[in-house]
C-alpha positions in Angstrom: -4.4 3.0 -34.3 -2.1 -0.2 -33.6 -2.3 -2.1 -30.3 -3.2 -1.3 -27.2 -1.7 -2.6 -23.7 -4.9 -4.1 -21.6 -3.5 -2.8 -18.3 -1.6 0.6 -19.0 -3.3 1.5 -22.1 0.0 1.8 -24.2 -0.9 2.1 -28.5 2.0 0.8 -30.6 2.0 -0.5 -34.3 4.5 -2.5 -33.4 3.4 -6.1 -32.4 6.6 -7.1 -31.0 6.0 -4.6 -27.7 3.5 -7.3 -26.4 2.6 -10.3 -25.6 -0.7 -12.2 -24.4 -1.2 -14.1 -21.5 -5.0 -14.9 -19.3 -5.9 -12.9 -17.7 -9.3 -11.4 -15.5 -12.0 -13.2 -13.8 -12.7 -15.6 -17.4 -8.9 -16.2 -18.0 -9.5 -14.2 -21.4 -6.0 -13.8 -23.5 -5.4 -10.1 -23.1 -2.5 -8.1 -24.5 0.1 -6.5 -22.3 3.2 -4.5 -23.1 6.5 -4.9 -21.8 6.3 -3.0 -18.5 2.8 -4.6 -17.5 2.3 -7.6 -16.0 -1.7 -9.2 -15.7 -3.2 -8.2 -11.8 -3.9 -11.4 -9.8 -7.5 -12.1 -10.2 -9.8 -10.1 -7.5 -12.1 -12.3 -5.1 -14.6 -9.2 -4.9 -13.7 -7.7 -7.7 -15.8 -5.7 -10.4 -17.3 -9.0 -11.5 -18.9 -10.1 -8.3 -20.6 -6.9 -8.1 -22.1 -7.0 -11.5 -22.9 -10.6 -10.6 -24.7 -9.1 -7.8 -26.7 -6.3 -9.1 -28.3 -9.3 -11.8 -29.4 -11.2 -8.5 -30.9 -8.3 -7.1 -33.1 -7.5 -10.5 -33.9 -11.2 -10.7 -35.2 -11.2 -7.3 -37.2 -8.2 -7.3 -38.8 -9.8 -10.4 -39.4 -12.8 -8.6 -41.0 -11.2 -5.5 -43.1 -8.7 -7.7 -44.3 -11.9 -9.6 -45.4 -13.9 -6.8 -46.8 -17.2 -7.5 -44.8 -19.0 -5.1 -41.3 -17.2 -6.4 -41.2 -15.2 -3.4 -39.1 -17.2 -1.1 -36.1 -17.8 -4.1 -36.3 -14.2 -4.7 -35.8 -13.3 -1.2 -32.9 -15.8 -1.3 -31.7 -13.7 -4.3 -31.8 -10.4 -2.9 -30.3 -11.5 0.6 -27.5 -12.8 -1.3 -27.0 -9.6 -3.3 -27.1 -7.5 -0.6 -24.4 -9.8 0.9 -22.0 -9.0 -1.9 -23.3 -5.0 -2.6 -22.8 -4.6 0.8 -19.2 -6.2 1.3 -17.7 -2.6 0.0 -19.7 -0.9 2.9 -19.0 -3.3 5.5 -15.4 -3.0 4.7 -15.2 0.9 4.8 -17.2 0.4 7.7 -14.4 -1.5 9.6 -11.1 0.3 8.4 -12.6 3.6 9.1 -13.0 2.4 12.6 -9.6 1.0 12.8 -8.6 4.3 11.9 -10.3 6.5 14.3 -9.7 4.6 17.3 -5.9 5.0 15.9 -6.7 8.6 15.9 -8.2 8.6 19.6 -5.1 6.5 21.0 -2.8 9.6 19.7 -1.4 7.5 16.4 -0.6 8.7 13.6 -2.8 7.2 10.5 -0.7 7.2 7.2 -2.5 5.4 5.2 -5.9 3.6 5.1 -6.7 1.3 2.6 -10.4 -0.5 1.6 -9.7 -3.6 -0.9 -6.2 -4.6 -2.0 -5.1 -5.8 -5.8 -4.9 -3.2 -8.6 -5.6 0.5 -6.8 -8.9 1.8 -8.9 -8.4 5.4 -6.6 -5.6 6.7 -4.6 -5.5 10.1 -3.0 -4.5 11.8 -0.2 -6.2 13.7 2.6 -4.8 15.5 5.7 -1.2 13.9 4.6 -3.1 10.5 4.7 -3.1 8.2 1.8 -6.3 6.6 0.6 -6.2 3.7 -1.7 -9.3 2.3 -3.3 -8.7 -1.4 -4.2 -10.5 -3.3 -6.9 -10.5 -6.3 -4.6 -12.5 -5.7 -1.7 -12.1 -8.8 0.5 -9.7 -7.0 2.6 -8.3 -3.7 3.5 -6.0 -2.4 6.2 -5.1 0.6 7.9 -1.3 2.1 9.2 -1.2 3.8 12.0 1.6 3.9 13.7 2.3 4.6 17.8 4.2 8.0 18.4 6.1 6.7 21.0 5.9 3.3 22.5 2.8 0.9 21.9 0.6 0.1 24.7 -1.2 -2.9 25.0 -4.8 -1.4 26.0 -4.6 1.1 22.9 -3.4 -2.3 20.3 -6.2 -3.8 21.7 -8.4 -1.1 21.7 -7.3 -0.5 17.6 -7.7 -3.8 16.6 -10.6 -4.9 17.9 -12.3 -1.3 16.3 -12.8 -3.0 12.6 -15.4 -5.8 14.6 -16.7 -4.2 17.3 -18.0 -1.3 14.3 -19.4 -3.8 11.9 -21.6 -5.7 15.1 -22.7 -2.5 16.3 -24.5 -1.8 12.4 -25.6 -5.2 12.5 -27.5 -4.2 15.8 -28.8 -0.6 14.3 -29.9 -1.7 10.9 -31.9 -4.8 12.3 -34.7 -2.6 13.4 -34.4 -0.3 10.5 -34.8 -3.6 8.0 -37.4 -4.9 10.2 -39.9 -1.7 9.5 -38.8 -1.3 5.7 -39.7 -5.5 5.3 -43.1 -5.1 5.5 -43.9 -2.0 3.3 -41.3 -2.7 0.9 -40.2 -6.6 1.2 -38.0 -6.3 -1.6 -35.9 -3.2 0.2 -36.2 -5.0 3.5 -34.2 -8.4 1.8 -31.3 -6.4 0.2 -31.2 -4.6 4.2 -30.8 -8.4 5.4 -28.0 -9.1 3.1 -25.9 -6.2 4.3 -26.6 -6.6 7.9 -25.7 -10.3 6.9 -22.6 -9.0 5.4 -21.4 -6.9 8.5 -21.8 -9.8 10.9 -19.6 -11.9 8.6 -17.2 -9.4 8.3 -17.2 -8.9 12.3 -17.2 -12.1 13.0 -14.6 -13.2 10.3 -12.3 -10.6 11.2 -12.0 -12.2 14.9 -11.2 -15.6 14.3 -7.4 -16.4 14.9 -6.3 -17.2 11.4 -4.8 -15.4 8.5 -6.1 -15.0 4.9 -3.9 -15.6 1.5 -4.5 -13.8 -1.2 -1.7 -13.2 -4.2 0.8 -15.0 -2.6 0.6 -12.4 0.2 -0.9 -14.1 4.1 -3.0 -11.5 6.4 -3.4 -12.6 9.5 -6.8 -11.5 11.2 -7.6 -9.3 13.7 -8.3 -12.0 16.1 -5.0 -13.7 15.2 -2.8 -10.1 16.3 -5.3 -9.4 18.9 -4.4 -12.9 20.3 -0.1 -12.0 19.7 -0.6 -8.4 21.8 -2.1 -10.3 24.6 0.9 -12.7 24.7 3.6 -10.6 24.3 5.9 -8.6 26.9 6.5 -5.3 27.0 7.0 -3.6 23.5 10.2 -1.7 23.3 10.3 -1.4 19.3 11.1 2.2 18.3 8.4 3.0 15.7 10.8 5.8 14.7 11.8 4.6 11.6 8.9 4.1 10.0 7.7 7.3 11.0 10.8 8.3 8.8 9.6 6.2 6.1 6.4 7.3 5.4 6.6 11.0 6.4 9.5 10.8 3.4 7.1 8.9 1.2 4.3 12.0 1.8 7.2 14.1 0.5 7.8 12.0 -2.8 4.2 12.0 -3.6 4.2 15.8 -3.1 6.9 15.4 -5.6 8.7 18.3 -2.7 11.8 16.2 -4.2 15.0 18.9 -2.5 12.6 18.4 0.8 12.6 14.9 0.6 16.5 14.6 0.1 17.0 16.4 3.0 14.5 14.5 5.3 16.1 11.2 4.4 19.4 12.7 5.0 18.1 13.6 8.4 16.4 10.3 8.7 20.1 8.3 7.9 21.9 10.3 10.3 19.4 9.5 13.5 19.2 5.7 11.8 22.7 5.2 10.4 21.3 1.2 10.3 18.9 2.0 7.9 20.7 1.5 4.5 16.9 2.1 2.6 17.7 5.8 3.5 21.0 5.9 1.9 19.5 4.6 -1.3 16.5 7.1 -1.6 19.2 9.7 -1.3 20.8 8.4 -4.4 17.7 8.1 -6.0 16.6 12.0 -5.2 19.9 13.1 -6.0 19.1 11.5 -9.6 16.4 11.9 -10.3 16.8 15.9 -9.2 20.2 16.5 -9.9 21.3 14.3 -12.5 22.9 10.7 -12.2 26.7 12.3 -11.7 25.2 14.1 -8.8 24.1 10.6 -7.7 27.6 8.8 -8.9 29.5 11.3 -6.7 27.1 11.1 -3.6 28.2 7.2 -3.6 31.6 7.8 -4.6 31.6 9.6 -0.9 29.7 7.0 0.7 32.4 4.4 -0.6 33.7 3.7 2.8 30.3 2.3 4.1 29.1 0.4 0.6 31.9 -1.5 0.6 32.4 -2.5 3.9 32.0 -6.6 4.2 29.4 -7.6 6.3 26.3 -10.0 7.0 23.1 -9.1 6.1 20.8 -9.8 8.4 17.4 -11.1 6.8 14.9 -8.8 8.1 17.2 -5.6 6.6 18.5 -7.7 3.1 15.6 -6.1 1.0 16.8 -2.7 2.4 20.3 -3.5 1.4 19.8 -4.6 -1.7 17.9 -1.7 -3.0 21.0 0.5 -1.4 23.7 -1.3 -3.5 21.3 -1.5 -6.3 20.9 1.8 -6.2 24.5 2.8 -5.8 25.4 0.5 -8.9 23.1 2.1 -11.0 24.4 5.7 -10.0 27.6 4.9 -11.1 26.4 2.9 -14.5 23.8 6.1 -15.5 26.6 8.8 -15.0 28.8 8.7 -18.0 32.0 8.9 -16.3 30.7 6.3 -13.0 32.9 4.0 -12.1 31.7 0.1 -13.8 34.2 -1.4 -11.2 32.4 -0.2 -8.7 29.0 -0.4 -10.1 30.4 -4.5 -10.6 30.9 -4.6 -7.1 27.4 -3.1 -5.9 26.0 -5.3 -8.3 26.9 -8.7 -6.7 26.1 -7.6 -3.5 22.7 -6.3 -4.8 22.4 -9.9 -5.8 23.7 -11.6 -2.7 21.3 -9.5 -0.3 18.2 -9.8 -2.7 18.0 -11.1 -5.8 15.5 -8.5 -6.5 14.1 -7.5 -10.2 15.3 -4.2 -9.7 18.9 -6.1 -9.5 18.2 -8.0 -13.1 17.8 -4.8 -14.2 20.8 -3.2 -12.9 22.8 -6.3 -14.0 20.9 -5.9 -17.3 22.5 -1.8 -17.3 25.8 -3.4 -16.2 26.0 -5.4 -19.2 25.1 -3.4 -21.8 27.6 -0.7 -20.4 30.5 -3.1 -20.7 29.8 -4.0 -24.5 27.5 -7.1 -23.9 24.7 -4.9 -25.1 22.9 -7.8 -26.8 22.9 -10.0 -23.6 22.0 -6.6 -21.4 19.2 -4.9 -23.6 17.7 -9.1 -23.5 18.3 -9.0 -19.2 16.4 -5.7 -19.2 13.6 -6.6 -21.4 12.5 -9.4 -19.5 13.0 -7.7 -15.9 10.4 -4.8 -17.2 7.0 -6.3 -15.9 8.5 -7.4 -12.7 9.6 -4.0 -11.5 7.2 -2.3 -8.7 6.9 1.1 -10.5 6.1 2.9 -13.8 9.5 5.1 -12.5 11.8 2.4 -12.4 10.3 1.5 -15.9 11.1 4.8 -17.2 15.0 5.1 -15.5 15.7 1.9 -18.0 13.7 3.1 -20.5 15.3 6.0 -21.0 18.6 4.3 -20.3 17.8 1.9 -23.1 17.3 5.5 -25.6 20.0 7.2 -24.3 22.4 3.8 -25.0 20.8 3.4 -28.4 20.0 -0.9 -27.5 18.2 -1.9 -30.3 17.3 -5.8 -31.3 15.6 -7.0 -34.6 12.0 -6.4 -33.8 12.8 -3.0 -31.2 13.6 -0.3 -32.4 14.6 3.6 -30.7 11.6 4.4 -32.2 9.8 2.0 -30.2 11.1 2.7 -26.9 11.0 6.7 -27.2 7.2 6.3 -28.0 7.3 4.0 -24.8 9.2 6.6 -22.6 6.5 9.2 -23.4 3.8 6.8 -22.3 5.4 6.3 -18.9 6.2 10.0 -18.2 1.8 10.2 -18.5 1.9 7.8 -15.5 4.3 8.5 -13.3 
């Protein structure tokens, strides 16, 4: 059978393909493969709620024993029906962010309960859904179809709390007439009307929440930014680009994506993330000379010197990243240029995806040792089990091999990824 990644699932006799490092809510060693890095560890997570269902058995054995155990087991089965109902008070405010989105003419893209590893994505109406395995937080993108108005922010933002303090005020009675007849059912009620009113309440204090590095600020906190800011003239535009494009991709509609992006570039020629995707498409459906040729022609614009400024250097980045590796993956692309893209990859965003290009660069110039070695340790980083697979199969089609990997090795790898991507 051999070993088994503890994230992606990958089998491989070889031992060499992983490593171990903690992991999950105990800090266990697990294995992981190259491309697989461990997910930060969830606040609400799986755990929690298995935690919770042993509180509420305990205190409806405590409450059916009686002899003075009732009040701890009423404790217990508040307290689980806190953290049972955390998932449904959560739902309970996103889904209201969403439809006042709806009702304020918005477009709702994507809507999102719990963040961390996604346990269920899927999409509905062209909206993506993502279930996350942690479910402290969620969030919800809807974007204005013109300009934003200050009464329908408002109106958006303060949907999540207002929702989760109008169940607290309809299950109260509802908790009130199961508490007698059925205690037990009545105390689980008072944790999730417990567990609405914190979340309400929580969500409208000015502050922001960290959580894997990342800081959220609350709904208070923006609600308390639209009220001091002037008049928005921000064209949402863009992003209505950028995520009408990525309902295209997921669609895998790939000659209808490459030409909304094109589209999209020529209305926001200061967009360079539209340019890259376009390289990417034409790749990934044409074949990377398709791709080296497209940035041949773009030359002019790549090239040009200028200063990034920081809110666009991510975007810029991934463009010359992506131009570089058209020209390293197409076996006649041009390594000078590709040299070129790469440094400026680097001095935009020193990215992952950049070690890895860097990585491709190498190995293409006959430092393969020092390349396949680059590439091997940018794998985990990368966002995507896609980007995994371009170097992957870069990697096989290169034949990079070190003492302990093989072809072999990788080939078996490259089929894995194809199953997840």
């Amino acid at each position: 059978m051999g070993l088994s990644c503890s994230s992606c699932g990958f089998r491989s006799r070889n031992p060499a393909f992983f490593r171990r490092e903690k992991a999950g809510a105990f800090d266990l060693r697990r294995r992981f493969c190259l491309g697989c890095r461990p997910w930060p560890k969830a606040s609400l997570g799986v755990p929690a709620f298995v935690g919770a269902g042993g509180l509420a058995l305990l205190g409806l054995w405590a409450v059916a024993i009686g002899e003075g155990l009732e009040v701890g087991g009423y404790g217990l089965l508040i307290s689980a029906g806190t953290l049972l109902g955390g998932p449904i008070s959560l739902a309970i405010h996103e889904l209201a962010h969403a439809a006042i989105a709806l009702v304020f003419g918005r477009r709702v893209y994507q809507i999102s309960i719990g963040t961390g590893r996604p346990l269920a994505t899927f999409d509905v109406a062209q909206t993506q859904w993502i279930i996350g395995r942690d479910m402290g937080l969620g969030y919800v993108v809807g974007i204005p179809r013109g300009r934003c108005s200050r009464p329908g922010d408002l109106a958006v933002l303060a949907a999540g709390a207002t929702a989760n303090l109008a169940m607290v005020i309809l299950l109260l009675p509802v908790g009130a007439r199961l508490s007698e007849p059925f205690p037990g059912v009545g105390a689980l009620i008072g944790g999730l009307i417990l567990s609405n009113l914190l979340a309400g309440a929580g969500a409208l204090i000015p502050g922001r929440h960290v959580r894997n590095g990342q800081s959220w600020p609350t709904d208070g906190l923006q609600i308390l930014h639209t009220l001091r800011r002037k008049r928005s003239t921000f064209d949402w535009g863009v992003h209505h680009e950028a995520y009408r494009g990525a309902v295209l991709l997921r669609a895998r509609r790939w000659e209808d994506a490459l030409t909304h992006y094109r589209q999209a570039f020529v209305r926001y020629p200061d967009q360079p993330g539209f340019l890259g995707v376009q390289m990417h498409l034409l790749s990934h459906s044409r074949g990377h000379e398709a791709a080296s040729t497209f940035a041949n022609e773009q030359g002019v614009y790549l090239e040009e010197e200028r200063e990034v400024p920081g809110s666009v250097a991510a975007s810029w980045g991934y463009l010359w990243g992506m131009a570089a590796w058209s020209h390293i993956r197409a076996r006649d692309g041009d390594l000078r240029a590709a040299e070129v893209f790469t440094r400026k990859a680097f001095d935009a965003a020193s990215s992952p995806y950049a070690h890895a290009v860097q990585g491709a660069l190498l190995a293409r110039t006959g430092e393969r040792e020092a390349g396949l070695s680059r590439m091997l340790t940018t794998l985990k980083a990368l966002e995507s089990s896609g980007d995994r697979l371009e170097f992957c199969d870069f990697i096989i089609a290169e034949g990079l091999e070190d003492a302990e990997l093989k072809t072999a090795d990788f080939q078996s790898w490259a089929a894995h990824l194809r199953t997840t991507v």
